[in-house]
C-alpha positions as a Markdown table, in Angstrom:
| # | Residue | x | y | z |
|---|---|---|---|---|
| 1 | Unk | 276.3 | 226.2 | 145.4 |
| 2 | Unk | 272.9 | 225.6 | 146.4 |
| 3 | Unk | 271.3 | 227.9 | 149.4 |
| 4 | Unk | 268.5 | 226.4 | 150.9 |
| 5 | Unk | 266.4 | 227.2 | 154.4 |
| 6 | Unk | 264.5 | 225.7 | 156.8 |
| 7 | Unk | 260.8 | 226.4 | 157.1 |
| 8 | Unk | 257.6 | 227.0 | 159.3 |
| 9 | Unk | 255.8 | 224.2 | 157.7 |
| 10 | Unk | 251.7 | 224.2 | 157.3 |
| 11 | Unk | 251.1 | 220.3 | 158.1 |
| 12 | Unk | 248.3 | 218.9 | 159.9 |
| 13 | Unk | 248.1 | 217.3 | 163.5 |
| 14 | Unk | 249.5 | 214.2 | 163.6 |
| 15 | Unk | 246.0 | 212.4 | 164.2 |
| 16 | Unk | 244.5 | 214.1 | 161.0 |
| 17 | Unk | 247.3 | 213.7 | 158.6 |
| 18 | Unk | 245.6 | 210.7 | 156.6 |
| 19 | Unk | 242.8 | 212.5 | 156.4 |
| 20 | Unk | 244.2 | 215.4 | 154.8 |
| 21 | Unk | 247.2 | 213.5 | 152.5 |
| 22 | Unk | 246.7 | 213.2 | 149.0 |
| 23 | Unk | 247.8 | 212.2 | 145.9 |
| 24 | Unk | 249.9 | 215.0 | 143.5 |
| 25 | Unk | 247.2 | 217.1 | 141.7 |
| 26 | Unk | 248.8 | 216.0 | 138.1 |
| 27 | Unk | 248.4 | 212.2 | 138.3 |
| 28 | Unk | 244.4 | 211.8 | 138.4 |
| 29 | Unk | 241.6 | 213.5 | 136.6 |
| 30 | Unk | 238.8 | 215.7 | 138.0 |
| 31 | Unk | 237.0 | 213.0 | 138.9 |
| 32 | Unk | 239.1 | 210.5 | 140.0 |
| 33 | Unk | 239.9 | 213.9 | 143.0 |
| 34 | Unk | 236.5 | 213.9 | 143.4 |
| 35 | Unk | 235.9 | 210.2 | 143.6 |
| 36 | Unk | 238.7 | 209.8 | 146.4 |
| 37 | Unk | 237.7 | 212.8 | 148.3 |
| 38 | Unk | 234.4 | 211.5 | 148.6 |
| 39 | Unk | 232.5 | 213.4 | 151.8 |
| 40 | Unk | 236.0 | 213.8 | 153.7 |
| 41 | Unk | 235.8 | 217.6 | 153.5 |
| 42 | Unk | 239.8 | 217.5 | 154.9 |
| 43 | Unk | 241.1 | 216.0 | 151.7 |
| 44 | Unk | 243.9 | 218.1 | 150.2 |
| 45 | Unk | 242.3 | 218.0 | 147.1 |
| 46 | Unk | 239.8 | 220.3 | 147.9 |
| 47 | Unk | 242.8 | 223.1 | 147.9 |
| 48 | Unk | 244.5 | 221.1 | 145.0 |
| 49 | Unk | 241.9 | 220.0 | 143.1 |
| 50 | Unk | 239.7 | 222.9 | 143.8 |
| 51 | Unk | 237.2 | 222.5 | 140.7 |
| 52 | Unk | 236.0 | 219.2 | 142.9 |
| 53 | Unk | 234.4 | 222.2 | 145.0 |
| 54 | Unk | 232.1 | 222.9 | 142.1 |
| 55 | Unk | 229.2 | 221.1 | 140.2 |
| 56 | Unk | 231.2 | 218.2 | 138.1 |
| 57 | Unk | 231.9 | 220.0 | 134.4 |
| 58 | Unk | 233.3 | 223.0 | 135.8 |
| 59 | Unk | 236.4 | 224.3 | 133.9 |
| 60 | Unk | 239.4 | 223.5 | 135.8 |
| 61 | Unk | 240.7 | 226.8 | 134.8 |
| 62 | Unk | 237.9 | 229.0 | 136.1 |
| 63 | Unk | 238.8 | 231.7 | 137.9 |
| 64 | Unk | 236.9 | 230.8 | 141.0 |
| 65 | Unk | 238.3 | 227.9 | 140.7 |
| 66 | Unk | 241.7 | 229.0 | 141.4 |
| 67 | Unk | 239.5 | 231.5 | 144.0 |
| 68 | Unk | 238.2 | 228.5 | 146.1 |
| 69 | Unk | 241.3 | 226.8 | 146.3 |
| 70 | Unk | 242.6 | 229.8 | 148.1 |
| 71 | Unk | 239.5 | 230.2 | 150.6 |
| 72 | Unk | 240.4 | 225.9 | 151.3 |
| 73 | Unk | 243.4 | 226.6 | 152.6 |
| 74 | Unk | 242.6 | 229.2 | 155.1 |
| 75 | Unk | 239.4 | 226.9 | 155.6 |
| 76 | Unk | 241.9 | 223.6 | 156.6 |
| 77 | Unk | 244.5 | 226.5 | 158.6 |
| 78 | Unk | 240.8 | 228.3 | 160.4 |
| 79 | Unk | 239.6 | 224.7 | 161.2 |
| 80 | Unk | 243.1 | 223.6 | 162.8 |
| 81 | Unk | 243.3 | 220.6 | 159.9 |
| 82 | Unk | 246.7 | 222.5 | 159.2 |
| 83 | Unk | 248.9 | 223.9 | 161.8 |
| 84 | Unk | 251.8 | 226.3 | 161.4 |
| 85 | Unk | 255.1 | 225.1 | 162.9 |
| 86 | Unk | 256.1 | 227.5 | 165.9 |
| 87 | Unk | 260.0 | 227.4 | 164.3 |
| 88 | Unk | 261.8 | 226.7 | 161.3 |
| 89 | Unk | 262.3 | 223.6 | 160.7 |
| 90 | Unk | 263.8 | 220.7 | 158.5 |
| 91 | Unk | 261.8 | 217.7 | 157.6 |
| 92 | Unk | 263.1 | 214.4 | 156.9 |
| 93 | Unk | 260.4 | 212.3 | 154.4 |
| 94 | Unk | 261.0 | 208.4 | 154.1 |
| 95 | Unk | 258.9 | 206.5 | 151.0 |
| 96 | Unk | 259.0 | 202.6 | 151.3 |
| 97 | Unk | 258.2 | 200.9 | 147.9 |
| 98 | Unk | 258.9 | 197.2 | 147.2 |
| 99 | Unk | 260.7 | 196.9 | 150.7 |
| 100 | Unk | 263.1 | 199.5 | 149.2 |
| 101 | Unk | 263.7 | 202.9 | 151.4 |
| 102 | Unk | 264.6 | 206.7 | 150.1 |
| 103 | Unk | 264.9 | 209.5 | 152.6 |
| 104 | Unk | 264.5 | 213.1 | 151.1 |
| 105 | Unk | 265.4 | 216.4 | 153.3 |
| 106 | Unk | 262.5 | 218.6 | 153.4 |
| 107 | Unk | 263.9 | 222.6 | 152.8 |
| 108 | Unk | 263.1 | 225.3 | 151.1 |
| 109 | Unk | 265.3 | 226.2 | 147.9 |
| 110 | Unk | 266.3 | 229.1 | 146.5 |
| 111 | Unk | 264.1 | 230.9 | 143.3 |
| 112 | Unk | 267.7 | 232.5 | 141.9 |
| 113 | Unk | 269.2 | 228.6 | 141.8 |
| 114 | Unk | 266.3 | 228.0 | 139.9 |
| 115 | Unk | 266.7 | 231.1 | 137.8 |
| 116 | Unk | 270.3 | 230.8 | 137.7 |
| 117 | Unk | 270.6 | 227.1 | 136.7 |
| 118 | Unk | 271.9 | 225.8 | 139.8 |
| 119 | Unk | 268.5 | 223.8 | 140.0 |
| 120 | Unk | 269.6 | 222.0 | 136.8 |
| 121 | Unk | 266.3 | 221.0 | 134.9 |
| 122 | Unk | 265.9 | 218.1 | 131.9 |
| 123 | Unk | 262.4 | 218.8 | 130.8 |
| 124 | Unk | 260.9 | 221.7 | 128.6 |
| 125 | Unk | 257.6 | 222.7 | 130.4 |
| 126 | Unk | 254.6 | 223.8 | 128.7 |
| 127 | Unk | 253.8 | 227.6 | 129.0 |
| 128 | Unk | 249.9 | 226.5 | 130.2 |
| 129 | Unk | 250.8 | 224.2 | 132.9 |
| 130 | Unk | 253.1 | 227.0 | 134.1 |
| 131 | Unk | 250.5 | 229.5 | 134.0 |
| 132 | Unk | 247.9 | 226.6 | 135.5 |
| 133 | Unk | 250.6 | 225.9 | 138.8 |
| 134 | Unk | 251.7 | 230.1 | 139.1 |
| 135 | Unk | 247.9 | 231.3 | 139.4 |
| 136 | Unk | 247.3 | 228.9 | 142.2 |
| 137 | Unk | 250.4 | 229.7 | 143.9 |
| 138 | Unk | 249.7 | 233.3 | 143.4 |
| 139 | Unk | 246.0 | 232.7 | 144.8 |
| 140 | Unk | 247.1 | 230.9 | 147.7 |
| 141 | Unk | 250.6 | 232.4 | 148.9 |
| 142 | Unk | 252.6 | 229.0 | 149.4 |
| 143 | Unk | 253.8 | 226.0 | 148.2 |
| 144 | Unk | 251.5 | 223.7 | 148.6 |
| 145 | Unk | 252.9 | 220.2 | 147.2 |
| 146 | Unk | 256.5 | 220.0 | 146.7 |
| 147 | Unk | 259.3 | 219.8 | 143.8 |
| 148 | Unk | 261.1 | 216.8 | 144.0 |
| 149 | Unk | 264.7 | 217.5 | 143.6 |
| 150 | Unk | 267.9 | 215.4 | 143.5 |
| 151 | Unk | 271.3 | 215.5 | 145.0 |
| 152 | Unk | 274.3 | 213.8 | 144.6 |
| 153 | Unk | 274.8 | 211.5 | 148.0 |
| 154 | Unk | 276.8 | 213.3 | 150.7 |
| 155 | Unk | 278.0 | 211.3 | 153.3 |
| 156 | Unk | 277.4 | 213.9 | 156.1 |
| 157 | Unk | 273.3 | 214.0 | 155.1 |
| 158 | Unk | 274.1 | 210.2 | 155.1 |
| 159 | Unk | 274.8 | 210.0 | 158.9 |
| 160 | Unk | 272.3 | 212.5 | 159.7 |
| 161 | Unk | 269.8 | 210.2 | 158.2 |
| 162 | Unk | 270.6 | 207.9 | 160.3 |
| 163 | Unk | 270.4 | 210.2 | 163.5 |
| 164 | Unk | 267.0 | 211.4 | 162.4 |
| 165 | Unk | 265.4 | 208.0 | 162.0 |
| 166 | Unk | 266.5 | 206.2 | 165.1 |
| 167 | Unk | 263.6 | 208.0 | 166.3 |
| 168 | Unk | 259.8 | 207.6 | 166.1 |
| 169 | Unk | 258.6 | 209.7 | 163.0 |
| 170 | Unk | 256.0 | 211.8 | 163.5 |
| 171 | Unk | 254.0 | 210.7 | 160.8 |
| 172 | Unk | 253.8 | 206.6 | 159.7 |
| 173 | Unk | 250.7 | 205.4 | 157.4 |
| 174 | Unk | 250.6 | 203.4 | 154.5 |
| 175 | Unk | 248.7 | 205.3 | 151.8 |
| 176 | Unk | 245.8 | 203.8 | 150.2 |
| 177 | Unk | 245.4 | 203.0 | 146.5 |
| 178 | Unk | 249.6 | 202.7 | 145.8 |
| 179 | Unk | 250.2 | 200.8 | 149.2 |
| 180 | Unk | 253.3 | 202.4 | 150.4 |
| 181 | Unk | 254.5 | 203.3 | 153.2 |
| 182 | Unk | 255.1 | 207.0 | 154.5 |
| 183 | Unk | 257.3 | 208.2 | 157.3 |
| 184 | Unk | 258.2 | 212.1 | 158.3 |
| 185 | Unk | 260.3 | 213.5 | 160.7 |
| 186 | Unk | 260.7 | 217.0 | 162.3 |
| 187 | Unk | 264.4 | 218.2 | 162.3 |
| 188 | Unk | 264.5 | 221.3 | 164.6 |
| 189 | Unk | 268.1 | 221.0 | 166.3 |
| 190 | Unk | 269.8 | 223.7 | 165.5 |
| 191 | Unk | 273.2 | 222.1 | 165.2 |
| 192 | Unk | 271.6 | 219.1 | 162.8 |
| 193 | Unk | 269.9 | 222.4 | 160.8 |
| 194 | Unk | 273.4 | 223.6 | 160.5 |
| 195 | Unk | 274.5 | 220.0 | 159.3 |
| 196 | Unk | 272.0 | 220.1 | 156.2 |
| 197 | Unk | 272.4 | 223.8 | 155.5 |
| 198 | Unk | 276.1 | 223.5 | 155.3 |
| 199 | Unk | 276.3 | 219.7 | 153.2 |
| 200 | Unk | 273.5 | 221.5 | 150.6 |
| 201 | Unk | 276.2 | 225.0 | 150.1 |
| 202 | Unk | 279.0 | 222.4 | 149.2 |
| 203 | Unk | 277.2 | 220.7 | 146.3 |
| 204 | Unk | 278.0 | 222.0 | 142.8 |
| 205 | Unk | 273.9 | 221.6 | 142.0 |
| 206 | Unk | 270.7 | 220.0 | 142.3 |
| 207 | Unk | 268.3 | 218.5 | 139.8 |
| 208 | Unk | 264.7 | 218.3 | 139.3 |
| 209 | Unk | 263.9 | 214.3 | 139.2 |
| 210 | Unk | 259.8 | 215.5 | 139.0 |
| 211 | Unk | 258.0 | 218.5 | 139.3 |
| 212 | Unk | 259.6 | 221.0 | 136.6 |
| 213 | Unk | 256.0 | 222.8 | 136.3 |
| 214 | Unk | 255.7 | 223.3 | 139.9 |
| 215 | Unk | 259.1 | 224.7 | 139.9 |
| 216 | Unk | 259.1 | 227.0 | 137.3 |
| 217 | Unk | 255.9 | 228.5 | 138.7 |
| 218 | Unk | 257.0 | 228.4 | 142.1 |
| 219 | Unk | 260.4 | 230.6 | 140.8 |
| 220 | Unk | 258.6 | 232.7 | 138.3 |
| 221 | Unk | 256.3 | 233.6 | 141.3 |
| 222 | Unk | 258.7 | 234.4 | 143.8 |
| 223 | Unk | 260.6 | 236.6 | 141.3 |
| 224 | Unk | 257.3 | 238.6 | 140.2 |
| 225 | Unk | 256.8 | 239.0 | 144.1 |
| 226 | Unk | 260.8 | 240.3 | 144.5 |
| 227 | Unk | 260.5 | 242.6 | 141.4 |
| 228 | Unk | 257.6 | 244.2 | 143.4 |
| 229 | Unk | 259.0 | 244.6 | 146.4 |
| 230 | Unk | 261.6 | 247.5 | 146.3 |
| 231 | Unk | 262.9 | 246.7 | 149.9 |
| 232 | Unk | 263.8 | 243.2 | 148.5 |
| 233 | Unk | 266.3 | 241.4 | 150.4 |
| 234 | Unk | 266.4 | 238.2 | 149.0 |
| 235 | Unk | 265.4 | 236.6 | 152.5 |
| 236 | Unk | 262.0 | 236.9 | 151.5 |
| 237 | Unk | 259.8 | 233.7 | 152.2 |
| 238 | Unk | 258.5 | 234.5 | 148.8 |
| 239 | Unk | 262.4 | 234.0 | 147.3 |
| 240 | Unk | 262.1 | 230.3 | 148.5 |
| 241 | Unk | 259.6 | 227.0 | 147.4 |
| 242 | Unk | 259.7 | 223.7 | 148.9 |
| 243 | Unk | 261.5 | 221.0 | 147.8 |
| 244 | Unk | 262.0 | 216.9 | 149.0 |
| 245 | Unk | 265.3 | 216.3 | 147.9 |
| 246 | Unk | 266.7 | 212.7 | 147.9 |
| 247 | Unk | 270.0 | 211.3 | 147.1 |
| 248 | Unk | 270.4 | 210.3 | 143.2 |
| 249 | Unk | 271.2 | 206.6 | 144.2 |
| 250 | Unk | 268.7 | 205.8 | 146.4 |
| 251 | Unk | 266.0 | 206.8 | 143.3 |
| 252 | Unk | 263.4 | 204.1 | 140.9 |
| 253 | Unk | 263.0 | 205.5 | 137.9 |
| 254 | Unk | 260.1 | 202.7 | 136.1 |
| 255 | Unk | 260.0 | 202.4 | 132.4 |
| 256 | Unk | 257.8 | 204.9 | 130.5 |
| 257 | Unk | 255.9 | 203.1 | 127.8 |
| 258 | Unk | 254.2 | 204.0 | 124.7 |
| 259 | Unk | 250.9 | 202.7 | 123.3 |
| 260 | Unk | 250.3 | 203.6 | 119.3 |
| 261 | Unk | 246.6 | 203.7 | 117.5 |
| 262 | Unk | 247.6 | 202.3 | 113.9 |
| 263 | Unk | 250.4 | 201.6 | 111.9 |
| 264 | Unk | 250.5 | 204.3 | 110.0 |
| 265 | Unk | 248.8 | 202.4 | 106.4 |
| 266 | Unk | 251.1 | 199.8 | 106.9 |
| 267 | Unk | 250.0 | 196.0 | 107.7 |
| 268 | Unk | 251.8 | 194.3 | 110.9 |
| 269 | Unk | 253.6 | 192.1 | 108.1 |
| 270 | Unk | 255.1 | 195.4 | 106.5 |
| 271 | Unk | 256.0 | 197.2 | 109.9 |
| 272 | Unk | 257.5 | 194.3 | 111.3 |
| 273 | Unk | 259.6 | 193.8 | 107.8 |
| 274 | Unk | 260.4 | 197.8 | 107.9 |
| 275 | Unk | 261.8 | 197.8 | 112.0 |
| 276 | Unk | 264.2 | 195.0 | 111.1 |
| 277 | Unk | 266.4 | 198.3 | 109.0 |
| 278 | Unk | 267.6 | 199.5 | 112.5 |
| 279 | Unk | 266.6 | 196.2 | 114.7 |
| 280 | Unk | 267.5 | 192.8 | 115.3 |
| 281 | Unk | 263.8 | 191.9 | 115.9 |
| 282 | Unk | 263.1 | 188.4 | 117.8 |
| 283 | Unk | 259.8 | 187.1 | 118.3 |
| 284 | Unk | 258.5 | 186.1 | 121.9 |
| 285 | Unk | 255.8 | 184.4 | 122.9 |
| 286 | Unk | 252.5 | 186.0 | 124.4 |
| 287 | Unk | 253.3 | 186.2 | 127.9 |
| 288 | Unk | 255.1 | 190.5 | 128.4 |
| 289 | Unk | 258.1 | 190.5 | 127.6 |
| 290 | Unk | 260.4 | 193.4 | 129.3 |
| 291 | Unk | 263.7 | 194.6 | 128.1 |
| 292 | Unk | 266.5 | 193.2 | 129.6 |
| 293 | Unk | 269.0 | 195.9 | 128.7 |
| 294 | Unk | 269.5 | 199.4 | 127.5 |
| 295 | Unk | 268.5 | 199.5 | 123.6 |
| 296 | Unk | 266.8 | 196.9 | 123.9 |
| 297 | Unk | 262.6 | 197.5 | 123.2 |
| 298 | Unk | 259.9 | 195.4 | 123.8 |
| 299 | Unk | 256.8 | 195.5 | 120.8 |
| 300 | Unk | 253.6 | 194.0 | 121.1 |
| 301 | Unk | 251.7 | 193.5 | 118.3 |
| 302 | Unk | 248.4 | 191.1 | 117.0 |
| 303 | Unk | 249.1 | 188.6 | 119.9 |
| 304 | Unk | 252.9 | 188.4 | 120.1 |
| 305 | Unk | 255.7 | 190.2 | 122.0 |
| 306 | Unk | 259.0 | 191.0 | 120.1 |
| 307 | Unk | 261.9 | 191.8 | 121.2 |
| 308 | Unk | 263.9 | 194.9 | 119.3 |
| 309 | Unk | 267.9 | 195.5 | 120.0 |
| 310 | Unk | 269.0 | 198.7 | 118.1 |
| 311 | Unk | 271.5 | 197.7 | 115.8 |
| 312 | Unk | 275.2 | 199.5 | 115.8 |
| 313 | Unk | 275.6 | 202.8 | 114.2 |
| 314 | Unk | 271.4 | 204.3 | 115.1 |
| 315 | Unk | 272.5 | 205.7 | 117.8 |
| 316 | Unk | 275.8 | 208.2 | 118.9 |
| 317 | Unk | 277.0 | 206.9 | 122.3 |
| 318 | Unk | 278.5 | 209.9 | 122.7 |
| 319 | Unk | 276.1 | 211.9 | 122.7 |
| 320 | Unk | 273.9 | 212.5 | 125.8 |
| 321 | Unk | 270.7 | 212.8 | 124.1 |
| 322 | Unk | 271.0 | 210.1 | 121.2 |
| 323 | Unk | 272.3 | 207.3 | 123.4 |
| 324 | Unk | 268.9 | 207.1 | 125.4 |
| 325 | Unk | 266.2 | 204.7 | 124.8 |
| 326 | Unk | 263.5 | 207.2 | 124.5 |
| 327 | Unk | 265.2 | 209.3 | 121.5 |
| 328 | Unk | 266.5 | 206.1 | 119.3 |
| 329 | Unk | 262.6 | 204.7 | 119.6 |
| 330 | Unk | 261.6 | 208.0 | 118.8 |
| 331 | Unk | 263.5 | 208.8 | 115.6 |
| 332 | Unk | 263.2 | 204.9 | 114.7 |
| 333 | Unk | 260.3 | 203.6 | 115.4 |
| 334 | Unk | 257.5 | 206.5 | 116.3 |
| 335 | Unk | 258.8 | 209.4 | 113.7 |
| 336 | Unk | 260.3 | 207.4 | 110.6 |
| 337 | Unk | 257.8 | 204.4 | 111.1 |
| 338 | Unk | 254.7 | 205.8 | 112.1 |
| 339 | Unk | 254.4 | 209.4 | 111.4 |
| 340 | Unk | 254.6 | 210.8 | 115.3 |
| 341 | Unk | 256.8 | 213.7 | 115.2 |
| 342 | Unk | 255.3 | 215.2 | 118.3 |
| 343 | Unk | 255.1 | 213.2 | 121.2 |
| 344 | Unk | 253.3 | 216.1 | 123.3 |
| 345 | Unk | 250.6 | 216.8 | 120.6 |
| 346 | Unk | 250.0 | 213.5 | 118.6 |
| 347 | Unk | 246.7 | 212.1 | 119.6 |
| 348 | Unk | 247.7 | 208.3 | 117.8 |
| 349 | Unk | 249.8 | 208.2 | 120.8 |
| 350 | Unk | 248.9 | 207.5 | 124.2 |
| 351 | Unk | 251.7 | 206.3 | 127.5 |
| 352 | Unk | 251.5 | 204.3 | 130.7 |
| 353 | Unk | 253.6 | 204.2 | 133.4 |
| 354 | Unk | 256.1 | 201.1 | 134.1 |
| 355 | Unk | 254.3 | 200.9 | 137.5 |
| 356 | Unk | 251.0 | 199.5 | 136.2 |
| 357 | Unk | 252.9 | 197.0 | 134.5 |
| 358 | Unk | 253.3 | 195.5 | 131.1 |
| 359 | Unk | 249.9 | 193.4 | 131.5 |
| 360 | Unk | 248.2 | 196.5 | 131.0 |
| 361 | Unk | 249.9 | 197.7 | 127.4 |
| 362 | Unk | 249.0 | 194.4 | 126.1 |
| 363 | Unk | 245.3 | 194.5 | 127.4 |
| 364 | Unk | 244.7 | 197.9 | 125.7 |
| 365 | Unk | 245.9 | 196.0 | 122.4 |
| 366 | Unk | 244.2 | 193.2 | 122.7 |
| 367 | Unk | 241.0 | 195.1 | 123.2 |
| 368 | Unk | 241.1 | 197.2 | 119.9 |
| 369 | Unk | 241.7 | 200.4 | 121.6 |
| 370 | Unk | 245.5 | 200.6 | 120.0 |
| 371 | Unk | 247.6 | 199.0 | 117.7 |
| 372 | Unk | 250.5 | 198.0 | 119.3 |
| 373 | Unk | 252.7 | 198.6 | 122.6 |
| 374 | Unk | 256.4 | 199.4 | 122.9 |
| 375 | Unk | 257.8 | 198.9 | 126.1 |
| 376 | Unk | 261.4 | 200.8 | 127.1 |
| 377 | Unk | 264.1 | 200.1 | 129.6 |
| 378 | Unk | 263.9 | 202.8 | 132.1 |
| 379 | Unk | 266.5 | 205.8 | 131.8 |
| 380 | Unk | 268.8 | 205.7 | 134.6 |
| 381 | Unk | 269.9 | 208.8 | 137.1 |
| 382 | Unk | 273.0 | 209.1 | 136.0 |
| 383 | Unk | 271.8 | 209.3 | 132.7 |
| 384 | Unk | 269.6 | 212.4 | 133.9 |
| 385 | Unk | 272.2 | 214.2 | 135.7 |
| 386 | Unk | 274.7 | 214.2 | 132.4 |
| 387 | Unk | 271.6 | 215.6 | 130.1 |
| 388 | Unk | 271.0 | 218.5 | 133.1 |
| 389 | Unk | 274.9 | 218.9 | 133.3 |
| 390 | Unk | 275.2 | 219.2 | 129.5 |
| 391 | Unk | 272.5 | 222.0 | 129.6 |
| 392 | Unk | 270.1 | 219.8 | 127.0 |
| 393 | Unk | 266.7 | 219.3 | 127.4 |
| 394 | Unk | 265.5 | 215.3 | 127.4 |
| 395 | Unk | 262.7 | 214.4 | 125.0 |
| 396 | Unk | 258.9 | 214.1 | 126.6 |
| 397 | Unk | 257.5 | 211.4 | 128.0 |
| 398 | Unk | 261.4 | 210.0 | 129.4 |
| 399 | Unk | 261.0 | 209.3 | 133.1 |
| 400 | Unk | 258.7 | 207.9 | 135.5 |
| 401 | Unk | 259.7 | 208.3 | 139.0 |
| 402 | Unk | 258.3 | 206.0 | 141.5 |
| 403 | Unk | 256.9 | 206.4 | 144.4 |
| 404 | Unk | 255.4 | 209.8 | 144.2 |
| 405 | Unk | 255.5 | 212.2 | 147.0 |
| 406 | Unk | 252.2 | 212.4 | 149.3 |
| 407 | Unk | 251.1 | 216.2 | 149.0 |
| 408 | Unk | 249.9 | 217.9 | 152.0 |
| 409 | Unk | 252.5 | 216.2 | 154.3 |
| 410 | Unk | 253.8 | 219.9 | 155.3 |
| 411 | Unk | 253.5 | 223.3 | 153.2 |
| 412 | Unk | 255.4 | 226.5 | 153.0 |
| 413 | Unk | 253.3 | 229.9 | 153.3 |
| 414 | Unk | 254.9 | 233.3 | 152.0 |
């Protein structure tokens, strides 16, 4: 069973938050940080980002780099741009995309459920990103942007929900650049603390939808800080990291989509001949085409969109891994066809999230820079939560949850 806390949350005063909001430090660039922070010295990314703070080139990884982003925070904190909470609290986080709502509860989970596998992951991470995420943690004491965690829906959190909102939020802005809207609330009743604590110890798990770097250094921190510590109790802010965690059905998980430099010596005649072995391939016409279905694939290639449907037998329905989209394309079509055997490594290959559409696969075609697009239908929750429950690992490059969380929103401090 999941324990989880309330917090004293770092957020800034309700007239400054847009100010100091920002983006998640692992969807933009260097300079895209430093293009949006521009002269507003209360931009998150100046703790997140913190290489922005130096002359453009600087190594990310730099030491001082990690240094500054430490010496921003108690800047923002000095400065009043972030305010402690008085009491623990809550926090209730609402994201409007499309017209289309999702509340996540604000808390702070527990580094042994992490450890332990009761924070059920479905990613491998990378051993440098970890190291990247635990030295700024380490440098600046807290969490500063949140894991985004998924539960299965409760009714009791439910009903809460829709306590919490029939008030004014204390936060409401539409973000610029994705265009959605933002709402946050501060739970501090007692009894309604008691509501979420209790709901969260009757769940069998939870699940990282995005965030599995931040998490593992968040936990590998906390457990460094425990094993030094030898009046440990386990109560420890240190023993905790902040997490948004939203119910599994109220989740958009977009298509992840591939974009491939060459054809591996063969000519669009011959590739197109060799996918018809495990596809029914239809041509299209030039306008995207998206896949209607699962195992169904969408190919662009010299002007045309195809459609592929994997044909019986490539694929073990049984199996949790070898039913999804991403894994039959990736045996098929990347690894047999074209020579990819490692999606995190292989520089012929590049991705794009469904959110900028399928107009911008077929534009990087179309303008030389690849060879052809394949477009997937997007994996679904429930597909996530078997591969977690099964204790496998999905392949890279699977899932693209939007929207993402707004950093700097509220922060935990150990």
């Amino acid at each position: 069973m999941p324990k989880i806390k309330p917090f004293r949350g770092v957020r800034p005063p309700k007239a400054l938050v847009e100010q100091v909001q920002s983006r998640p430090y692992d969807v933009l660039s260097s300079e895209e940080a430093r293009q949006e922070a521009g002269d507003n010295a209360m931009s998150l990314y100046h703790i997140i980002k913190p290489e922005i703070n130096f002359p453009e080139g600087t190594d990310e990884y730099d030491p001082r780099v990690y240094e500054s982003g430490a010496e921003q925070f108690q800047k923002f904190q000095d400065n009043g741009w972030l305010v402690e909470d008085a009491e623990e609290n809550y926090y209730l986080y609402a994201q409007t995309m499309n017209g289309r709502t999702q509340y996540g509860f604000v808390v702070c989970a527990n580094v042994d459920d992490y450890l332990s596998g009761v924070i059920k992951k479905h990613e491998l991470t990378r051993r440098d990103k970890e190291e990247d995420r635990m030295k700024h943690v380490r440098r600046t004491s807290a969490n500063i942007e949140p894991v985004f965690l998924a539960y299965k829906p409760d009714a009791a959190l439910a009903a809460l929900t829709d306590k919490v909102t029939a008030a004014q939020p204390e936060y409401d802005f539409v973000a610029p650049g994705d265009g959605f809207r933002h709402q946050f609330w501060v739970i501090a009743d007692k009894a309604d603390q008691q509501i979420i604590t209790e709901a969260f110890a009757r769940m069998d798990s939870l699940y990282i939808a995005d965030g599995h770097h931040r998490s593992a250094a968040a936990a590998l921190v906390g457990a460094e800080r425990a094993k030094a510590n030898p009046q440990n109790t386990g109560a420890e802010e240190y023993n905790y990291y902040m997490a948004v965690c939203f119910p599994a059905d109220q989740l958009t998980i977009l298509d992840y989509n591939r974009l491939v430099k060459d054809l591996n010596g063969r000519t669009a005649a011959e590739f197109l001949e060799a996918l018809t072995k495990n596809f029914v391939l239809v041509a299209k016409t030039a306008e995207p085409y998206r896949p209607q279905e699962q195992h169904e694939f969408s190919l662009y290639l010299e002007g045309t969109w195809y459609s592929l449907k994997a044909k019986p037998g490539t694929f073990d329905a049984t199996d949790p891994i070898g039913v999804l989209d991403v894994d039959i394309s990736s045996r098929l079509i990347l690894d047999e066809l074209l020579g990819i055997k490692d999606l995190r490594s292989d520089k012929r290959i590049d991705f794009v999230g469904g959110l900028r559409g399928l107009g911008e696969l077929q534009q990087r075609v179309d303008s030389g820079e690849m060879k052809l697009a394949l477009a997937l239908y997007p994996v679904t929750m429930e597909q996530i939560m078997n591969i977690a429950d099964s204790g496998k690992i999905m392949p890279p490059k699977a899932t693209w949850f939007e929207p993402k969380l707004r950093s700097g929103l509220v922060i935990h401090k150990f």
